[in-house]
C-alpha positions, 0 to 999 in steps of 0.5 A: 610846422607851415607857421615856422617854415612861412617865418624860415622862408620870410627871414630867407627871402631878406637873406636872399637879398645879401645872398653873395656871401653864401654859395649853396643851399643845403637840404636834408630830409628826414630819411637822411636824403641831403641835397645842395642846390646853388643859392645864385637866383635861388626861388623859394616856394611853398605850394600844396604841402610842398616847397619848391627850390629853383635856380638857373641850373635845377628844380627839386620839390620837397613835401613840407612834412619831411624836411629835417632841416635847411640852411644856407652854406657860408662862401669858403667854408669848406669844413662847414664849421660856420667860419671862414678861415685858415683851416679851410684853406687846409681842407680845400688843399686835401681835397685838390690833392686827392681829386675830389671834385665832388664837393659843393664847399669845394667850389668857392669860385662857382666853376663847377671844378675844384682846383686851384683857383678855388684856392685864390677865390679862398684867400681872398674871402679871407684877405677881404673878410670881416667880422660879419661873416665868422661864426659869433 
């Protein structure tokens, strides 16, 4: 377990260095605990059985053995299916509409409010996307 977490958090360390592109970290534990940390000036460590997530807003600390899985969510995709496209700009229109402000996807431009503006942050990942960021 340590030896594939040591190799998830190597490949997460180059990831980090083109970290734009994503806007959270996404956590779930194995009894179903999910937690979604900004992945702006996000510091990874692993310490004493546990791993350790910091960034300018929060610290959480997990205990290696109960992390069922971790992954990096894509800038703009609200639906969370891996791509970035139309159907987002969808969701991201119910979720204004019916005020709820409570989802990390939500916020594409990162101001801590869902809104319209994260509607323009939206199209223009779509306008400015390339082949790289959809889902192969």
């Amino acid at each position: 377990m340590k030896r594939i977490l040591f190799c998830l958090i190597t490949v997460v360390g180059v990831i980090t260095s083109e970290a734009g592109d994503y806007s959270h970290l996404s956590i779930k534990t194995s009894d179903g605990t999910e937690l979604s940390v900004k992945a702006e000036s996000l510091i990874i460590k692993i310490s004493d059985g546990r791993l350790i997530i910091t960034n300018q807003e929060e610290t959480e600390t997990f205990v290696l053995q109960d992390l069922k899985s971790m992954s990096f969510m894509l800038k703009g995709d609200v639906n969370g299916d891996g791509e970035v496209d139309e159907n987002d700009i969808n969701m991201l229109s119910n979720v204004i509409m019916d005020c709820e402000n409570n989802n990390n996807r939500c916020d594409i431009n990162a101001d801590d409010e869902t809104n319209v503006g994260d509607i323009t942050a939206l199209v223009t990942i779509l306008n400015g996307q390339t082949s790289s960021n959809q889902k192969q």
